[in-house]
N, CA and C atoms of all chains as a GROMACS GRO file, in nm:
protein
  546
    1UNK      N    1  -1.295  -3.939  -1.785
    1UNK     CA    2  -1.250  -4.031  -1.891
    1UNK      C    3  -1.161  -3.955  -1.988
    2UNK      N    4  -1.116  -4.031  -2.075
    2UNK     CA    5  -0.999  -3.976  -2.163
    2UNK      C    6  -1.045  -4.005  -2.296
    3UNK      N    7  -1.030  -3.949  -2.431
    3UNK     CA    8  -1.047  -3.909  -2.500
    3UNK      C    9  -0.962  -3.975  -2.611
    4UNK      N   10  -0.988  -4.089  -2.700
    4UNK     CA   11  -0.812  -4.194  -2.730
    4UNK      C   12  -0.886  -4.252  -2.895
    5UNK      N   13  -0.768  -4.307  -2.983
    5UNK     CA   14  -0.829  -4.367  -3.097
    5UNK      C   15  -0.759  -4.496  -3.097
    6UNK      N   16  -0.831  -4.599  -3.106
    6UNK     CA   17  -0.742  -4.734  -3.143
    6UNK      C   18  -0.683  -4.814  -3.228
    7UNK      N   19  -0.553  -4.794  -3.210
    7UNK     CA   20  -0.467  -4.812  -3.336
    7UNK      C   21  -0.370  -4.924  -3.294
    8UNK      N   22  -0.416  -5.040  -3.249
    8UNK     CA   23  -0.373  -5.188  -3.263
    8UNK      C   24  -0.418  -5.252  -3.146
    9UNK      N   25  -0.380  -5.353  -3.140
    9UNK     CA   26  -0.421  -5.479  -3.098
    9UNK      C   27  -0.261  -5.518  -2.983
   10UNK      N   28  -0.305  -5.619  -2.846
   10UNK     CA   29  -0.197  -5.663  -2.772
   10UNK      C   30  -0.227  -5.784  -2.788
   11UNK      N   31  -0.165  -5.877  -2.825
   11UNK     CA   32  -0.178  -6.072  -2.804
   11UNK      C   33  -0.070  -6.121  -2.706
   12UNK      N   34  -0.148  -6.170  -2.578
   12UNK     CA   35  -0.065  -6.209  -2.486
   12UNK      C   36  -0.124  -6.357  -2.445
   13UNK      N   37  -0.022  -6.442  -2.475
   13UNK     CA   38  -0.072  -6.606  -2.388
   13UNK      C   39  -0.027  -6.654  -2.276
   14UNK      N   40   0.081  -6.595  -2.220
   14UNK     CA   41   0.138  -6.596  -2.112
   14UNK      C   42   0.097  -6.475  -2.042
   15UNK      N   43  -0.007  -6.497  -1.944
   15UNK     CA   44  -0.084  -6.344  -1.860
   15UNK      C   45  -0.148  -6.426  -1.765
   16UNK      N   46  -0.163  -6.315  -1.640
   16UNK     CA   47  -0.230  -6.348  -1.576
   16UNK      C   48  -0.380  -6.428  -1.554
   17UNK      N   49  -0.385  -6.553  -1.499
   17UNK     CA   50  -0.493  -6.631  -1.529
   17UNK      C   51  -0.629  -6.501  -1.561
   18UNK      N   52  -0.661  -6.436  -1.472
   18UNK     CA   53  -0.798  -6.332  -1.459
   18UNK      C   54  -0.830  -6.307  -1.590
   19UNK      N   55  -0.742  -6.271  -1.660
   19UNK     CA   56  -0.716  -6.147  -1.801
   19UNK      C   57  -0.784  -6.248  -1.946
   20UNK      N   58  -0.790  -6.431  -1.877
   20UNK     CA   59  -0.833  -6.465  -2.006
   20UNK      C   60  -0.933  -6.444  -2.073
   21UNK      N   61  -0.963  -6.456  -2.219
   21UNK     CA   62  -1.088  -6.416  -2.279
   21UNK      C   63  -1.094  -6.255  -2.296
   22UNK      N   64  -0.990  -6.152  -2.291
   22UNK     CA   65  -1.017  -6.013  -2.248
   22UNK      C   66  -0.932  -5.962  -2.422
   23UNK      N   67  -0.993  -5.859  -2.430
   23UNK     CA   68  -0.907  -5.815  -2.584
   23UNK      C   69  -0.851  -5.646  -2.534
   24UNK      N   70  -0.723  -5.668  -2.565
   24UNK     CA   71  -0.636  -5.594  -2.528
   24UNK      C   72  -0.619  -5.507  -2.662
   25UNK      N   73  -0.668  -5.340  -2.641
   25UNK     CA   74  -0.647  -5.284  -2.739
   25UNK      C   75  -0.544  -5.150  -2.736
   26UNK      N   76  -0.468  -5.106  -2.794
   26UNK     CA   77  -0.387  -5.011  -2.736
   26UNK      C   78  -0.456  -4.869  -2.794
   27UNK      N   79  -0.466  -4.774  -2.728
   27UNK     CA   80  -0.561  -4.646  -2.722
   27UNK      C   81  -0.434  -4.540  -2.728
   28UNK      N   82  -0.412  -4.512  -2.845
   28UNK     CA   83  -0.334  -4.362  -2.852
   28UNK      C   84  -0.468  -4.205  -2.761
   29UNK      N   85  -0.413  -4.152  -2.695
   29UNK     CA   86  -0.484  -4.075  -2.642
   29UNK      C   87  -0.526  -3.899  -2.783
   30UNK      N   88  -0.619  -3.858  -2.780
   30UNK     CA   89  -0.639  -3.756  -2.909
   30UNK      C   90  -0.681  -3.601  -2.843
   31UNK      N   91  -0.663  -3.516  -2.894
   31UNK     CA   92  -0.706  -3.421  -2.865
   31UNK      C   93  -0.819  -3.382  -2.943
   32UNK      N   94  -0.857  -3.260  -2.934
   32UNK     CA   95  -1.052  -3.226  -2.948
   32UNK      C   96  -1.061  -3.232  -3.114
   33UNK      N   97  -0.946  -3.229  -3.166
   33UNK     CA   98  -0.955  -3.235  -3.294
   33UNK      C   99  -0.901  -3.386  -3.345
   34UNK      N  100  -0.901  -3.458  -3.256
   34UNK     CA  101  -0.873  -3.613  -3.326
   34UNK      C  102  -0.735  -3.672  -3.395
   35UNK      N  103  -0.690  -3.530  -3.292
   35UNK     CA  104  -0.491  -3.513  -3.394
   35UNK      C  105  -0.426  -3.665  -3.233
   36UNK      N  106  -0.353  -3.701  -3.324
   36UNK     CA  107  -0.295  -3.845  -3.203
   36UNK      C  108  -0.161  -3.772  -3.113
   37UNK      N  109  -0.219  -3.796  -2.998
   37UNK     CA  110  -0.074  -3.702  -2.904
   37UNK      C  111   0.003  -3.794  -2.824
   38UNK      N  112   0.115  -3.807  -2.771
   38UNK     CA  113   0.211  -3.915  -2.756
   38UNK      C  114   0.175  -4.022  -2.632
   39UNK      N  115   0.058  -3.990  -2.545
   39UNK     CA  116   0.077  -4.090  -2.399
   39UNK      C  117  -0.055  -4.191  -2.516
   40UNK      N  118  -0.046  -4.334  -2.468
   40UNK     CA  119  -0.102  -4.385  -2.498
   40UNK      C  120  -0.160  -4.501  -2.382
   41UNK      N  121  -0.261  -4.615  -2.415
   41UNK     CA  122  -0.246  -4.680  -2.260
   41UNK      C  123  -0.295  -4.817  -2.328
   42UNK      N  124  -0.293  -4.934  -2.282
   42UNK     CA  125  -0.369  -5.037  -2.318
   42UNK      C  126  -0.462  -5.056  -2.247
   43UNK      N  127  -0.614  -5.057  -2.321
   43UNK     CA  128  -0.709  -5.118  -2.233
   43UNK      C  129  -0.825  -5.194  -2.262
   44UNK      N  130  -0.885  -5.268  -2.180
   44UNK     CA  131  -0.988  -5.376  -2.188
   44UNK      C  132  -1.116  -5.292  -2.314
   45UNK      N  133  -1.092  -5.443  -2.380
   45UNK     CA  134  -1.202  -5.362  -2.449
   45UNK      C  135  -1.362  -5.392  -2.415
   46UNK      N  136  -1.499  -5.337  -2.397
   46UNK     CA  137  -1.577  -5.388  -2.316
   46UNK      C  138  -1.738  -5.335  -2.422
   47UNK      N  139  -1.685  -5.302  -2.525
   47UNK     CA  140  -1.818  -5.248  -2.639
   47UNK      C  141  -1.728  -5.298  -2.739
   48UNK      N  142  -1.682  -5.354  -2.797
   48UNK     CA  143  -1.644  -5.392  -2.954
   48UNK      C  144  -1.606  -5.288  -3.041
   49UNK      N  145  -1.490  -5.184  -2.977
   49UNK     CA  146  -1.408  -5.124  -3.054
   49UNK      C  147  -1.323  -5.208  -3.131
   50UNK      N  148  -1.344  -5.115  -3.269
   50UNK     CA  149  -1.225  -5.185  -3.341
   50UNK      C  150  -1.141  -5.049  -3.364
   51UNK      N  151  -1.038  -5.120  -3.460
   51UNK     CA  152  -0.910  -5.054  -3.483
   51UNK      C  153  -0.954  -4.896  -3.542
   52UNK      N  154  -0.900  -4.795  -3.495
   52UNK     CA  155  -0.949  -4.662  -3.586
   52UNK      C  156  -1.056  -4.611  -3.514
   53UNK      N  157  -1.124  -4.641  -3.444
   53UNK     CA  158  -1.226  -4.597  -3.378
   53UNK      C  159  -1.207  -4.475  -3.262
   54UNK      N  160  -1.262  -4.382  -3.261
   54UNK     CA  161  -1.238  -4.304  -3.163
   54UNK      C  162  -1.340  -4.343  -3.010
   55UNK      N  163  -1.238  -4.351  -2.940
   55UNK     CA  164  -1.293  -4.426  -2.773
   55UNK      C  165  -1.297  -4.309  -2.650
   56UNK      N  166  -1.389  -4.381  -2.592
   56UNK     CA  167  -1.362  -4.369  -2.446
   56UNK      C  168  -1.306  -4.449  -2.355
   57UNK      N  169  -1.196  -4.370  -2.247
   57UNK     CA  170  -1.130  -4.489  -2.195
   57UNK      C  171  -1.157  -4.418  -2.068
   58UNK      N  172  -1.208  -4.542  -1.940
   58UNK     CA  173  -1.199  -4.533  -1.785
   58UNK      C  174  -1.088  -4.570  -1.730
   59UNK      N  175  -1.030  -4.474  -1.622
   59UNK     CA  176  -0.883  -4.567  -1.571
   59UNK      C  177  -0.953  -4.559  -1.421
   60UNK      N  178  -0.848  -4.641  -1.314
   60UNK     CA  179  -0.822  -4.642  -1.233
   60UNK      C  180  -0.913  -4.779  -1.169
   61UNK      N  181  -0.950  -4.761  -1.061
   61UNK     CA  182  -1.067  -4.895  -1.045
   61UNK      C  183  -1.180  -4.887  -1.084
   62UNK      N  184  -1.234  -4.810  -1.151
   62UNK     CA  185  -1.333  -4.732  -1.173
   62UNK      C  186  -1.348  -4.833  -1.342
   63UNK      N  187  -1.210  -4.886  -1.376
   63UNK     CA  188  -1.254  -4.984  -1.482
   63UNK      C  189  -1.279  -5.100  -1.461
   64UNK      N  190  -1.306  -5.131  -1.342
   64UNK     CA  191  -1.342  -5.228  -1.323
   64UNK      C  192  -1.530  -5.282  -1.295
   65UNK      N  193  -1.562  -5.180  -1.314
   65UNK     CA  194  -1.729  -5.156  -1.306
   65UNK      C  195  -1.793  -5.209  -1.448
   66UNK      N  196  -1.736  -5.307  -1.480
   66UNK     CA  197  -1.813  -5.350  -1.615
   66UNK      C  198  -1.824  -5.504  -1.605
   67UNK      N  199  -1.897  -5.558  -1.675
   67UNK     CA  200  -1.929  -5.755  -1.645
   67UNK      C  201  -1.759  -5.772  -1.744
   68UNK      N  202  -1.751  -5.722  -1.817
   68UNK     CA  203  -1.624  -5.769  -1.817
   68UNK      C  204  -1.474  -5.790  -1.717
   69UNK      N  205  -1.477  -5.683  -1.665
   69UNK     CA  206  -1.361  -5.668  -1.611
   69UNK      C  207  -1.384  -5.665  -1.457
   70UNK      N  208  -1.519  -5.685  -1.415
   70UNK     CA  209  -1.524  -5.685  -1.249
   70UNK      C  210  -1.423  -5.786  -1.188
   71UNK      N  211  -1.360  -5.764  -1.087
   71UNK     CA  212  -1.234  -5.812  -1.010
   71UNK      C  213  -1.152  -5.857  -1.056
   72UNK      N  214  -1.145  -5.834  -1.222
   72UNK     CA  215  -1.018  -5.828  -1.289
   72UNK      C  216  -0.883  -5.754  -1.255
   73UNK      N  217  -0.785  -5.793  -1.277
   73UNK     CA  218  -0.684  -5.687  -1.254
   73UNK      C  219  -0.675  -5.576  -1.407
   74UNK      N  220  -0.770  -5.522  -1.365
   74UNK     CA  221  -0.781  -5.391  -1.531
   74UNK      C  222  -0.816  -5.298  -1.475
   75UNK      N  223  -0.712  -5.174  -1.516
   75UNK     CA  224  -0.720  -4.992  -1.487
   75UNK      C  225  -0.760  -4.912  -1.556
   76UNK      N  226  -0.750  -5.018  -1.669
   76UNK     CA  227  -0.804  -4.936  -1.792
   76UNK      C  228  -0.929  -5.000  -1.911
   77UNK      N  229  -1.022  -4.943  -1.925
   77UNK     CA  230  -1.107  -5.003  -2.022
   77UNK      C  231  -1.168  -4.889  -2.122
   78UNK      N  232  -1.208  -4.929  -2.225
   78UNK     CA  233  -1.264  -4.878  -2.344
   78UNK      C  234  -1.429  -4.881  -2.263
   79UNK      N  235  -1.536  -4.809  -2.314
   79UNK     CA  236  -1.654  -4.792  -2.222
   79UNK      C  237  -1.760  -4.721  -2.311
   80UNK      N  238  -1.666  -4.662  -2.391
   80UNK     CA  239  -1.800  -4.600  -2.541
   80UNK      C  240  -1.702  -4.616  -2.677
   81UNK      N  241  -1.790  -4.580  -2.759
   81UNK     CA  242  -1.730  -4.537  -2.884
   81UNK      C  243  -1.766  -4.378  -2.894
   82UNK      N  244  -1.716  -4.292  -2.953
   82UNK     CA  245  -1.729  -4.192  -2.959
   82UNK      C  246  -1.805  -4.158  -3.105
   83UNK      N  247  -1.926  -4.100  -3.128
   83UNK     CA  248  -2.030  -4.069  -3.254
   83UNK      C  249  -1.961  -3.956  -3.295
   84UNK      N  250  -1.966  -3.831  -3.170
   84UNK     CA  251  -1.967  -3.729  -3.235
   84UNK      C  252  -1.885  -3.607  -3.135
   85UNK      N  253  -1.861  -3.500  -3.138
   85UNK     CA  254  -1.772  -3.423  -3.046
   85UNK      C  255  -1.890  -3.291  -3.059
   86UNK      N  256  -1.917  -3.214  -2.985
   86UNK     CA  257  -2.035  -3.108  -3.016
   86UNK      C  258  -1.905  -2.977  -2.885
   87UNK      N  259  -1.838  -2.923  -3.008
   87UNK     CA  260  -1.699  -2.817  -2.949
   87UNK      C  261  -1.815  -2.635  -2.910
   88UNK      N  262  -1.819  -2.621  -2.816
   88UNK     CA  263  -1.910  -2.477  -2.750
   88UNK      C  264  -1.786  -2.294  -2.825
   89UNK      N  265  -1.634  -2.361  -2.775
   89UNK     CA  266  -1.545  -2.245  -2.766
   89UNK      C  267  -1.464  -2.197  -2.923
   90UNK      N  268  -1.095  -3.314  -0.558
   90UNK     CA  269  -1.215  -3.164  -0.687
   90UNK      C  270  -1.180  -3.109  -0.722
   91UNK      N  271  -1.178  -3.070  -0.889
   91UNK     CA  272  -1.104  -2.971  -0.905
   91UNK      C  273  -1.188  -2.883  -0.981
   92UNK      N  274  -1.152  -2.733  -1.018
   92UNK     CA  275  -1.226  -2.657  -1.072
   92UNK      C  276  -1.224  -2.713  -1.226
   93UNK      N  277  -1.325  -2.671  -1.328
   93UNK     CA  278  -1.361  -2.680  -1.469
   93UNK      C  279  -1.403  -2.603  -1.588
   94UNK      N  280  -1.409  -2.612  -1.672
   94UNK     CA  281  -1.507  -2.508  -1.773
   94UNK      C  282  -1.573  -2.640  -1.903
   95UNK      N  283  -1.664  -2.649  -1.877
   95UNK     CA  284  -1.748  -2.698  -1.987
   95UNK      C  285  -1.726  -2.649  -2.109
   96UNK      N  286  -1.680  -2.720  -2.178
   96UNK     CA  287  -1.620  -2.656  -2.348
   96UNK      C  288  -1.716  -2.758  -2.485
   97UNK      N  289  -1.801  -2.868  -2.383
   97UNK     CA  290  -1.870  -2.912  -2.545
   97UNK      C  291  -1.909  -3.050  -2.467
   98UNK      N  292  -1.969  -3.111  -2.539
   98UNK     CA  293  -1.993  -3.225  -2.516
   98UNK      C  294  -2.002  -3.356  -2.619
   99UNK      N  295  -2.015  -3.499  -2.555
   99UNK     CA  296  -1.974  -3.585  -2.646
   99UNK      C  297  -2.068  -3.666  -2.667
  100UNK      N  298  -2.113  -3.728  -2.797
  100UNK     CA  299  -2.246  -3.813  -2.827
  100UNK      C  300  -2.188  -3.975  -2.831
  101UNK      N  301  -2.251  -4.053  -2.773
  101UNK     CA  302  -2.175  -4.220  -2.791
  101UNK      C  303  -2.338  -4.275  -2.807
  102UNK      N  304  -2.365  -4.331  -2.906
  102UNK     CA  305  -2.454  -4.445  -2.906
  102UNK      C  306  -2.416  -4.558  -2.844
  103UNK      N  307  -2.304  -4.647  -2.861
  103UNK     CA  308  -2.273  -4.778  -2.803
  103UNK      C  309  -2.163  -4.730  -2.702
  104UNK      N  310  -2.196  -4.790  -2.596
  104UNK     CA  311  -2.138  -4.753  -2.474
  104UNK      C  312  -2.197  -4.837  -2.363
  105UNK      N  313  -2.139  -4.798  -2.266
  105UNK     CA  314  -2.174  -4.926  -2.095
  105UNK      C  315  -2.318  -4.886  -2.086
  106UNK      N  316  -2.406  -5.005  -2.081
  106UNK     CA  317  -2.552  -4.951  -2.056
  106UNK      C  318  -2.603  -4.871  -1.907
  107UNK      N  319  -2.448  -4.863  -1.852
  107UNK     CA  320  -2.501  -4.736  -1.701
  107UNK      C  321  -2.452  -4.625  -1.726
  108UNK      N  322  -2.435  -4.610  -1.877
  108UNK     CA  323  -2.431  -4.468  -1.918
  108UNK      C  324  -2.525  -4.396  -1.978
  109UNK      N  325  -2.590  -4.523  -2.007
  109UNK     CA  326  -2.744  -4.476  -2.100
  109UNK      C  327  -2.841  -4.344  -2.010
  110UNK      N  328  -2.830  -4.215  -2.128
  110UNK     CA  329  -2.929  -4.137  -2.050
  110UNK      C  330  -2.814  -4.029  -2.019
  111UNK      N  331  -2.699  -4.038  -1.967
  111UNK     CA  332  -2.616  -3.943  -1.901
  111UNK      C  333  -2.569  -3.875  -2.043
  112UNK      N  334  -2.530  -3.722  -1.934
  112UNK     CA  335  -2.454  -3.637  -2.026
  112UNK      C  336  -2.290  -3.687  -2.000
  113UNK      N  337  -2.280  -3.659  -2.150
  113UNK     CA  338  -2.094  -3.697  -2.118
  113UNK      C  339  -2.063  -3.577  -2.186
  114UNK      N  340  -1.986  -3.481  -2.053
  114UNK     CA  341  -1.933  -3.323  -2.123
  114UNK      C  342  -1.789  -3.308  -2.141
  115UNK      N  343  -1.727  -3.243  -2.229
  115UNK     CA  344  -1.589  -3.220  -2.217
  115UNK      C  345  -1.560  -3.095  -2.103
  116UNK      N  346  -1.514  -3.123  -2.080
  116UNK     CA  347  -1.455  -3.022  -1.951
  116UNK      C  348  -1.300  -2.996  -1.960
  117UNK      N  349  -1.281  -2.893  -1.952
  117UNK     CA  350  -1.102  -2.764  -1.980
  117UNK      C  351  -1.083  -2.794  -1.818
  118UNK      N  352  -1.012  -2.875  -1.745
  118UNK     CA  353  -0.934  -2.834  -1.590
  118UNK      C  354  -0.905  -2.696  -1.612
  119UNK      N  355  -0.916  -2.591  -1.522
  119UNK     CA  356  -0.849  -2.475  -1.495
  119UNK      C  357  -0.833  -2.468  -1.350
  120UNK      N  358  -0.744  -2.374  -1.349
  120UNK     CA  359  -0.696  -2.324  -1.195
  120UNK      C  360  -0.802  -2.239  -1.148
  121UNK      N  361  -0.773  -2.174  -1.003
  121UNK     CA  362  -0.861  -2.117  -0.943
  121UNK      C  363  -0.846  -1.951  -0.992
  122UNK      N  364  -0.760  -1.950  -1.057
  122UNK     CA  365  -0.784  -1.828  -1.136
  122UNK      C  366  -0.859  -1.830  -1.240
  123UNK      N  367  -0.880  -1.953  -1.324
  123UNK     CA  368  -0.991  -1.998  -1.416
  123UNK      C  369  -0.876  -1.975  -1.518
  124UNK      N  370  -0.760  -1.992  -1.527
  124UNK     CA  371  -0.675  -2.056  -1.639
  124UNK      C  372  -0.647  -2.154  -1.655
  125UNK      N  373  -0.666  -2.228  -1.833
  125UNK     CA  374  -0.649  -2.357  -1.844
  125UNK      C  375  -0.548  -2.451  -1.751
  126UNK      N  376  -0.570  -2.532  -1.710
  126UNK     CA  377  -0.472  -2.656  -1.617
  126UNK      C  378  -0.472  -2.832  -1.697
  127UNK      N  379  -0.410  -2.787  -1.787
  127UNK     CA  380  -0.409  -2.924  -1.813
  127UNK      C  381  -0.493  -2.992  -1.962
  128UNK      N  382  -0.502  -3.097  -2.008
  128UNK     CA  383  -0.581  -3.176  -2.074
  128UNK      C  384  -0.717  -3.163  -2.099
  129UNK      N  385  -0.772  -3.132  -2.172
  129UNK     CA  386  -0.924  -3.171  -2.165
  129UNK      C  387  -0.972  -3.316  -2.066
  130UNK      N  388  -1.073  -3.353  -2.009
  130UNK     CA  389  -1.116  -3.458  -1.960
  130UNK      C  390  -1.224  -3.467  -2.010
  131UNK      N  391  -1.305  -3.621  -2.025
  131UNK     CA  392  -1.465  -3.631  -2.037
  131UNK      C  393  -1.531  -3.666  -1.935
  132UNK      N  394  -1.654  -3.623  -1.799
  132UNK     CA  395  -1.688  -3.592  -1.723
  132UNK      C  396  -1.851  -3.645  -1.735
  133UNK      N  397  -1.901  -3.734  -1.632
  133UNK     CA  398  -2.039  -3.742  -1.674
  133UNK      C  399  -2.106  -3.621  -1.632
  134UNK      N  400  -2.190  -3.573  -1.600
  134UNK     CA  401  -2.311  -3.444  -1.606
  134UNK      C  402  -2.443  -3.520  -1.540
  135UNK      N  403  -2.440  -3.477  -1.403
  135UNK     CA  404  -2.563  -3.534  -1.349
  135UNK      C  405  -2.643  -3.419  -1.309
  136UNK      N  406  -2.565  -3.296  -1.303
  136UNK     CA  407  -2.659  -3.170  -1.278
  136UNK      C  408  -2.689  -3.071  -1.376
  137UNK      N  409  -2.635  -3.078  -1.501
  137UNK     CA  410  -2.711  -2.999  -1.543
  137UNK      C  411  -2.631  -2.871  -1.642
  138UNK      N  412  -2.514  -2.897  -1.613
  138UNK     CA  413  -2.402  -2.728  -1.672
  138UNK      C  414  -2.415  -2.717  -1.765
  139UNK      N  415  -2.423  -2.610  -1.829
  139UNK     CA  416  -2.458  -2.546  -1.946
  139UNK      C  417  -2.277  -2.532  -1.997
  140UNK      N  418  -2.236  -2.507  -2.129
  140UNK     CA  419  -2.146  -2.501  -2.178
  140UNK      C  420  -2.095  -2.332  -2.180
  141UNK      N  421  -1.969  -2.322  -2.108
  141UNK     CA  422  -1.858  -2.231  -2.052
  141UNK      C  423  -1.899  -2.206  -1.914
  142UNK      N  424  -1.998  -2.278  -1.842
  142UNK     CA  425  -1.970  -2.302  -1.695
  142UNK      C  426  -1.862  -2.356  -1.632
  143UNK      N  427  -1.829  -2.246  -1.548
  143UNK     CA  428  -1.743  -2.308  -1.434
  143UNK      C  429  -1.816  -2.410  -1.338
  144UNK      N  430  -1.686  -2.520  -1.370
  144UNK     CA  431  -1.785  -2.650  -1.261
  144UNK      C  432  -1.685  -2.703  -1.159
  145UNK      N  433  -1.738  -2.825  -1.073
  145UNK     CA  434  -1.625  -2.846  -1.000
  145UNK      C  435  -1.640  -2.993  -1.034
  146UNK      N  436  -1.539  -3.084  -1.038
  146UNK     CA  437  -1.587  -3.181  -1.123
  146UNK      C  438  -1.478  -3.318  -1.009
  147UNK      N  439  -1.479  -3.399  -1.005
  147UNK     CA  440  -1.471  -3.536  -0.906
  147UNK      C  441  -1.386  -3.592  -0.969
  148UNK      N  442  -1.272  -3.740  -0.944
  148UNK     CA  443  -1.215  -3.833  -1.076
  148UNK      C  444  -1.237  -3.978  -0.957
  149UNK      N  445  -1.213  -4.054  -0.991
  149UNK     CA  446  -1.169  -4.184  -0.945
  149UNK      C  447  -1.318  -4.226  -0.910
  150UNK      N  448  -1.318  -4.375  -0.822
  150UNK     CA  449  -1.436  -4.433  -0.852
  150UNK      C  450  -1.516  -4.379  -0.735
  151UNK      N  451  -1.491  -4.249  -0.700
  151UNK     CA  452  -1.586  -4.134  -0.616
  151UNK      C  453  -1.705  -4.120  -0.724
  152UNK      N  454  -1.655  -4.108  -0.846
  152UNK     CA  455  -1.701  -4.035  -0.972
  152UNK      C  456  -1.835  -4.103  -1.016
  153UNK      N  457  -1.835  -4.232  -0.930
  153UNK     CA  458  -1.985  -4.310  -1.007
  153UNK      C  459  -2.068  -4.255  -0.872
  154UNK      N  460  -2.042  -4.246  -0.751
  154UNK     CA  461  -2.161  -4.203  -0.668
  154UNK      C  462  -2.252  -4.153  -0.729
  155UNK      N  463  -2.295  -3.986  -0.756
  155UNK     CA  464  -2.363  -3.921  -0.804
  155UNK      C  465  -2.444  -3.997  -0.908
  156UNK      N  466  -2.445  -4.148  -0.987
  156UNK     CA  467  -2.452  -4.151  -1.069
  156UNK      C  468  -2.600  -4.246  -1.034
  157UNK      N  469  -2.711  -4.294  -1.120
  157UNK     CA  470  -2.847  -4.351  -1.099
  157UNK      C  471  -2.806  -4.536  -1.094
  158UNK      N  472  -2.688  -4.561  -1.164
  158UNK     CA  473  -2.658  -4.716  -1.148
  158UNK      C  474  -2.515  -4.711  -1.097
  159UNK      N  475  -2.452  -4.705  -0.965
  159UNK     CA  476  -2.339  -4.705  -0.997
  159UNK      C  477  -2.188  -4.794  -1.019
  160UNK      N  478  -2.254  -4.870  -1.092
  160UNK     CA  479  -2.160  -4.984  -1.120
  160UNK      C  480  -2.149  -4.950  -1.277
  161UNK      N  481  -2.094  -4.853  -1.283
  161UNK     CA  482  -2.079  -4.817  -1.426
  161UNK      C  483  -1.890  -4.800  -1.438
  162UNK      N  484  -1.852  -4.773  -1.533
  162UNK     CA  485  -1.682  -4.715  -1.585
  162UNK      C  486  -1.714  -4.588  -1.589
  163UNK      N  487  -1.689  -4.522  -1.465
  163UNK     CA  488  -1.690  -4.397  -1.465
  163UNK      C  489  -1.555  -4.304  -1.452
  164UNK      N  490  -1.484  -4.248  -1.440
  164UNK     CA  491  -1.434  -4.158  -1.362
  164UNK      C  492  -1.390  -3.993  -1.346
  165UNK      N  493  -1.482  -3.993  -1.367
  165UNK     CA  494  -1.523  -3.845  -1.335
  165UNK      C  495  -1.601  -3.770  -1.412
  166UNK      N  496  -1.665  -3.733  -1.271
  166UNK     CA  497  -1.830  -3.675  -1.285
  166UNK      C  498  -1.821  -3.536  -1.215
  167UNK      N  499  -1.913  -3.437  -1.332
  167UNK     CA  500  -1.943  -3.336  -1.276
  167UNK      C  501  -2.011  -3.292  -1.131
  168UNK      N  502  -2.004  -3.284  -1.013
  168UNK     CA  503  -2.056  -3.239  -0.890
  168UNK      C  504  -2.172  -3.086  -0.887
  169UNK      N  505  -2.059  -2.986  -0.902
  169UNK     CA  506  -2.108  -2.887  -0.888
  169UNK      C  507  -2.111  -2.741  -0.981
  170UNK      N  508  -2.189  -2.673  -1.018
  170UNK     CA  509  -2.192  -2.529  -1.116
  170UNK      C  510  -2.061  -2.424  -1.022
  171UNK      N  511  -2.037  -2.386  -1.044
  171UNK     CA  512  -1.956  -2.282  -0.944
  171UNK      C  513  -2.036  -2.132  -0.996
  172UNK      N  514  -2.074  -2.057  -0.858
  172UNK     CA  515  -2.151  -1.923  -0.876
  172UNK      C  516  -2.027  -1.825  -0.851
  173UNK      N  517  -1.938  -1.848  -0.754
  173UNK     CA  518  -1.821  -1.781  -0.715
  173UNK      C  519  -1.679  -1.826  -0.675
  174UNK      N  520  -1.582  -1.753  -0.719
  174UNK     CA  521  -1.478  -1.844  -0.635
  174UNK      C  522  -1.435  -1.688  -0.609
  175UNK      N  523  -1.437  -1.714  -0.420
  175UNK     CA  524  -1.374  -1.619  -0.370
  175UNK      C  525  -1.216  -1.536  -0.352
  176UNK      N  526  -1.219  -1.480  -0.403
  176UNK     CA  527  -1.083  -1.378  -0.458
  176UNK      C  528  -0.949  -1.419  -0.352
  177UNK      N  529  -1.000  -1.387  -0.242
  177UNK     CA  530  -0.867  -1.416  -0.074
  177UNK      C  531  -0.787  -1.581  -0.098
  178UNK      N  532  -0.919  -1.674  -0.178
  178UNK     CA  533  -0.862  -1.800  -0.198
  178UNK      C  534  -0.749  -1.808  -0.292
  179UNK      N  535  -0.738  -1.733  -0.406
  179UNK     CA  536  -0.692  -1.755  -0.523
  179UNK      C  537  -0.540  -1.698  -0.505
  180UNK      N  538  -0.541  -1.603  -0.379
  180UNK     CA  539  -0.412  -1.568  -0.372
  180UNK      C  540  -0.369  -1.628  -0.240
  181UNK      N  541  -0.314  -1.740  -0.238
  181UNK     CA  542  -0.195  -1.831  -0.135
  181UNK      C  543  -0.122  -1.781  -0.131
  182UNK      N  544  -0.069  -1.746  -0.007
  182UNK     CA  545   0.069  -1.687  -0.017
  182UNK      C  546   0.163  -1.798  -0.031
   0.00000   0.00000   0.00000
């Protein structure tokens, strides 16, 4: 998983039938210190992240393992919130 | 599979309930020389690595096997501790 903070929202009404009811959040990706670094991704949100929140994001089909998004067309989903970072180095 | 180093780990109270219970570790990709390769990743932990273990670690939805429910949002899970990586490998010609 990837390591991301969420800093807006996607509103789409014209989408694929599957996708309705789904909240589209866009996930800047962060490094270990929470600094925002340039790839970002949109994804399903599936725990009630809100905006500012530091996330976890699943890609590939592997986001699709949630009651939300099963046989959805989604690569990407939100899957935790992040509490705390515990750094060893 | 690629090689790893356990550098810390991450605490989530609210999260997919087929995560409940698992370790979620940060893991450094490195090469087989054990120099950094890349991004940090977050990795579930079904065996056990202690932090600055070399591990070998899985991605895609291989990554929920190992796992006790696996219909979870996984992708990628720790596999294995590494005890050695043999020297003859590291140099490809």
């Amino acid at each position: 998983m990837i390591l991301g903070k969420v800093i807006g929202t996607v509103w789409a009404t014209r989408k694929d039938e599957n996708l309705t009811g789904m909240k589209f959040l866009i996930v800047r990706h962060v490094d270990l210190d929470y600094r925002l670094k340039d790839q970002y991704v949109v994804a399903v949100d599936s725990v009630g992240a809100g905006v500012g929140e530091v996330v976890l994001v699943a890609s590939g089909s592997s986001a699709r393992q949630t009651d939300v998004t099963k046989n959805k067309p989604v690569d990407a989903v939100i899957m935790a919130i992040v509490d705390k970072l515990d750094l060893s180095d | 599979m690629f090689f790893g180093r356990v550098i810390g780990t991450i605490w989530a109270t609210r999260k997919n309930p087929a995560l409940e219970n698992l370790k979620l570790q940060i893991v450094q990709p490195i090469d087989s020389g054990r120099s950094p390769a890349g991004a940090p990743i977050i990795a579930v932990d079904t065996i056990g690595a202690g932090s600055g273990e070399t591990i070998c670690y899985i991605t895609a939805r291989e990554a929920t096997i190992p796992l006790p429910d696996r219909f979870a949002p996984v992708d990628a899970a720790i596999v294995a501790i590494v005890d050695r990586i043999d020297p003859e490998v590291i140099e490809t010609k």
